[in-house]
N, C-alpha and C positions, 0 to 999 in steps of 0.2 A: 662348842662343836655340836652342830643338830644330830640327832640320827635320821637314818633313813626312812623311819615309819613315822616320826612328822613331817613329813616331808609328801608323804604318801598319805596322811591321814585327808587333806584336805580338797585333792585329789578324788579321793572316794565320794564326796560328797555331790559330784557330778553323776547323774542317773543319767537313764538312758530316755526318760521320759522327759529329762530339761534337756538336752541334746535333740532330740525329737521335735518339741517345743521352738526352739531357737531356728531348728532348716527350717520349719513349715512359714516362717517370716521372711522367707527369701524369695522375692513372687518367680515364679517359673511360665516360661512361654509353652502354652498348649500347642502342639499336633498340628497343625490344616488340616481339615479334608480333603483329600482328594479333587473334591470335585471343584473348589471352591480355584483350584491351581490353574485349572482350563481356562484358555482364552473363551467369550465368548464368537463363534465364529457366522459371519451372514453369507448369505447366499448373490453372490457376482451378479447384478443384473444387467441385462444382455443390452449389449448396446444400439443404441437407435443411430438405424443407417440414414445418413444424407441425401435428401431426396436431390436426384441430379438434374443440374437447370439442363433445360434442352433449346432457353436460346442464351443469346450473348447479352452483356449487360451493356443496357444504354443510361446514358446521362438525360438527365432530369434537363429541358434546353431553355426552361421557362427563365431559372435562373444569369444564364448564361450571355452573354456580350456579343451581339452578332454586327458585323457590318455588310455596309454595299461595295459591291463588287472593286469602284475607285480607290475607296475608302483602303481595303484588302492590300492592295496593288499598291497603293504610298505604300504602309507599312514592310510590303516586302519586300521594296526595292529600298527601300532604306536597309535593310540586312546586308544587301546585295552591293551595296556600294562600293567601288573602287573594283567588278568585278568583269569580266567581259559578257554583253549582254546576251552570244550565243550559246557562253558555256551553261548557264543554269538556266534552267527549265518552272514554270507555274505548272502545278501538279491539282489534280483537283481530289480529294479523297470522300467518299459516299460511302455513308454507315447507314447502312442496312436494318430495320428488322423484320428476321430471317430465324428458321429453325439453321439448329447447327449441323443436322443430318442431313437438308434438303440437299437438292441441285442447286449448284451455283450455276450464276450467270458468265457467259463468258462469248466474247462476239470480238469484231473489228470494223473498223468507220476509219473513214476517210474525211477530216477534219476543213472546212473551209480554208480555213489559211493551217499550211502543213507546221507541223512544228520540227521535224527532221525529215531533210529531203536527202539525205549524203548515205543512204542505205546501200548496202552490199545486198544484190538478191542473185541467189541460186538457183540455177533452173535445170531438172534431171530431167532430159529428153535425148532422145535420140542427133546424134552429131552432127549426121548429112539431113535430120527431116525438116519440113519445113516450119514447125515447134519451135527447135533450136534457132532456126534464123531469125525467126519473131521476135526471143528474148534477147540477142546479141542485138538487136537493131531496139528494142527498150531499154538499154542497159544493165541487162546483166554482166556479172563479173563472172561469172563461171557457169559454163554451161557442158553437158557428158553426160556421160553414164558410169561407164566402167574408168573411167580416171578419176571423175569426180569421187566416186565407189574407195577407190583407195588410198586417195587425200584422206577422206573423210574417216578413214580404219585407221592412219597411220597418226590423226590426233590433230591434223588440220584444218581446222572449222575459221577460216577468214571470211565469213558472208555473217549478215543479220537478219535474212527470209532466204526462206526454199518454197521453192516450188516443183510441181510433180507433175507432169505432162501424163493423160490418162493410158499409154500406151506404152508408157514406164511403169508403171504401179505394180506390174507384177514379178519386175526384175529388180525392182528396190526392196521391194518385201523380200525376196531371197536375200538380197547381199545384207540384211540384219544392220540397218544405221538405226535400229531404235535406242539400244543401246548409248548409243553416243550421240543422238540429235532429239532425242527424249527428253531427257534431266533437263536440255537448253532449251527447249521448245519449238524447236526448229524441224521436227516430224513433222512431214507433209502427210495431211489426212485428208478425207472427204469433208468431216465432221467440221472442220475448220475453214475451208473452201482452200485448201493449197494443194489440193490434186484439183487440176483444171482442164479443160481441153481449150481453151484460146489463151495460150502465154502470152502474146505482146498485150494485148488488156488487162491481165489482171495481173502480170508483171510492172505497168504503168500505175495500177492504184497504189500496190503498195508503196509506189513512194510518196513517204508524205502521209503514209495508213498508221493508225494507231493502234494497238492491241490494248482489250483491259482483260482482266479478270479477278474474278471475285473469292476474296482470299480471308476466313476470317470474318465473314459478315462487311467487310468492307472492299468497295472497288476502288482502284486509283487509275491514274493516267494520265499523262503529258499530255495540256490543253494549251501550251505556248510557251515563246519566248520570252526572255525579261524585254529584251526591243518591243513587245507587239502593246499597240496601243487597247487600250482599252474597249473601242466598239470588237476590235479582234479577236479579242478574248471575251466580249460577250456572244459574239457570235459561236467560238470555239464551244466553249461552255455548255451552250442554248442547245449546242447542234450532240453532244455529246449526252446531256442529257436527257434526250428526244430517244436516242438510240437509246439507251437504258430502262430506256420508261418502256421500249417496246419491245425489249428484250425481258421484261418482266413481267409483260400483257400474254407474251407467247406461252408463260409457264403455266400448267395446271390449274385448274379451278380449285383445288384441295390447296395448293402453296401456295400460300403468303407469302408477298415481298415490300414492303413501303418503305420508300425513303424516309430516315430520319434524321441525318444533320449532310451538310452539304459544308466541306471546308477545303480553303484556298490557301498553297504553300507552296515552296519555290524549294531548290537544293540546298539554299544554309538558312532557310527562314522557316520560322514556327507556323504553327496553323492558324486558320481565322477563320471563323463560321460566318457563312456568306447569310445574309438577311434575304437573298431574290432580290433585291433593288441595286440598278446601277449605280447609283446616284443618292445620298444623305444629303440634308438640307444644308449641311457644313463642309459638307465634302470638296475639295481644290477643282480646279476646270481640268479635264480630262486630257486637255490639249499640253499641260505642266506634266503629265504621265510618259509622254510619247519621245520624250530627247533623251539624250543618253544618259546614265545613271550617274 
């Protein structure tokens, strides 16, 4: 049996300096600084504003596939097949370059061969004068003041042109139709020639009168029927673009306006940049254009 103080002898032999010895062998992780804890932080640099275009973008046309007018007219009426030839319409669309702030253009022509003569036209004059009787004997469908006045409040708008006899102009401005023949275009103004003093002529043009306006840096417009042959729609065309060209002679010497692509398209058919020529050296005999689709 040991005693206790061998037990204890061997024990003692442990100082405090081999104990000391033995931690300082145990590596230890130093402190951070402080400072070393911070993120580096930068300074937000201010962002660069987008210079804002002030016109519309156009296409490059160098690259692009243009036809003649024939050429146009097969491929639309191949869309159109199987369809009736007064229901859709050849529309002609004109892109513009144009600032986006300027004035647009906006006018009305009376096309060679009409492309909608079945017009509803309105005409605000006096009911016993002899204004009114002018437009009843042009065909108008609705002619008054104060009836018309209240059709027109209670959300009745059955007509596609109005017109404003100059001796009404001050009793229409009262009864407040801008409101509701505004949004539709259908306010008769000076600025637009639909306040007139001779109704049965200029109740006659409009049928069969086109309206454009320039919407977007681009005009459009009903330039014909799918029936109309080909010299008809050069003519339409010819005669529409002549108006445009001199509806954009009358703007300011400071505004720019140039035509820059000229494209032919129908109600279910795609566009086609017109090249100015009637006629391609491959193009079908025009007379194969003119029968029914």
């Amino acid at each position: 049996m040991a005693y206790p103080r061998s037990l204890i002898s061997p024990l003692s032999r442990l100082t405090t300096s081999s104990i000391a010895a033995s931690t300082s062998e145990v590596p230890r992780l130093a402190p951070l600084p402080y400072q070393t804890l911070r993120c580096a932080t930068t300074k937000a640099q201010p962002k660069k504003k987008k210079k804002v275009r002030n016109t519309f973008i156009q296409y490059d046309l160098k690259k692009a596939e243009k036809f003649s007018l024939v050429d146009a007219m097969q491929y639309i009426r191949a869309f159109e097949v199987g369809r009736n030839p007064s229901s859709s319409k050849y529309e002609v669309h004109v892109r513009l370059r144009t600032l986006k702030n300027g004035p647009v253009v906006r006018n009305r022509l009376r096309l060679p061969h009409p492309v909608k003569t079945d017009l509803r036209i309105c005409v605000i004059a006096a009911p016993d004068s002899k204004a009114a009787a002018e437009a009843r004997a042009a065909g108008a469908v609705l002619v008054g003041e104060d009836d018309v006045f209240a059709q027109i409040k209670e959300g009745i708008v059955e007509f596609d042109r109005c017109l404003c006899h100059v001796d009404s102009l001050q009793k229409m401005n009262k009864a407040g139709l801008g409101r509701i023949l505004g949004p539709k275009g259908l306010m008769p103004s000076t600025k637009m020639g639909t306040v007139v003093t001779q109704v049965g002529s200029s109740a006659r043009a409009l049928v069969g009168g086109s309206e454009y306006r320039e919407r977007l840096g681009v005009v459009r417009v009903a330039v014909g029927q799918l029936g109309f042959t080909p010299e008809e729609m050069a003519r339409n065309v010819k005669a529409f673009m002549d108006a445009l060209k001199e509806d954009i002679a009358r703007l300011s010497d400071r505004i720019i306006k140039e035509v820059h692509e000229v494209v032919l398209s129908s109600t279910n058919a795609p566009g086609f940049t017109l090249s100015g020529d009637f006629r391609g050296a491959n193009s079908i005999s025009p007379k194969e254009l003119s029968g029914p689709l």
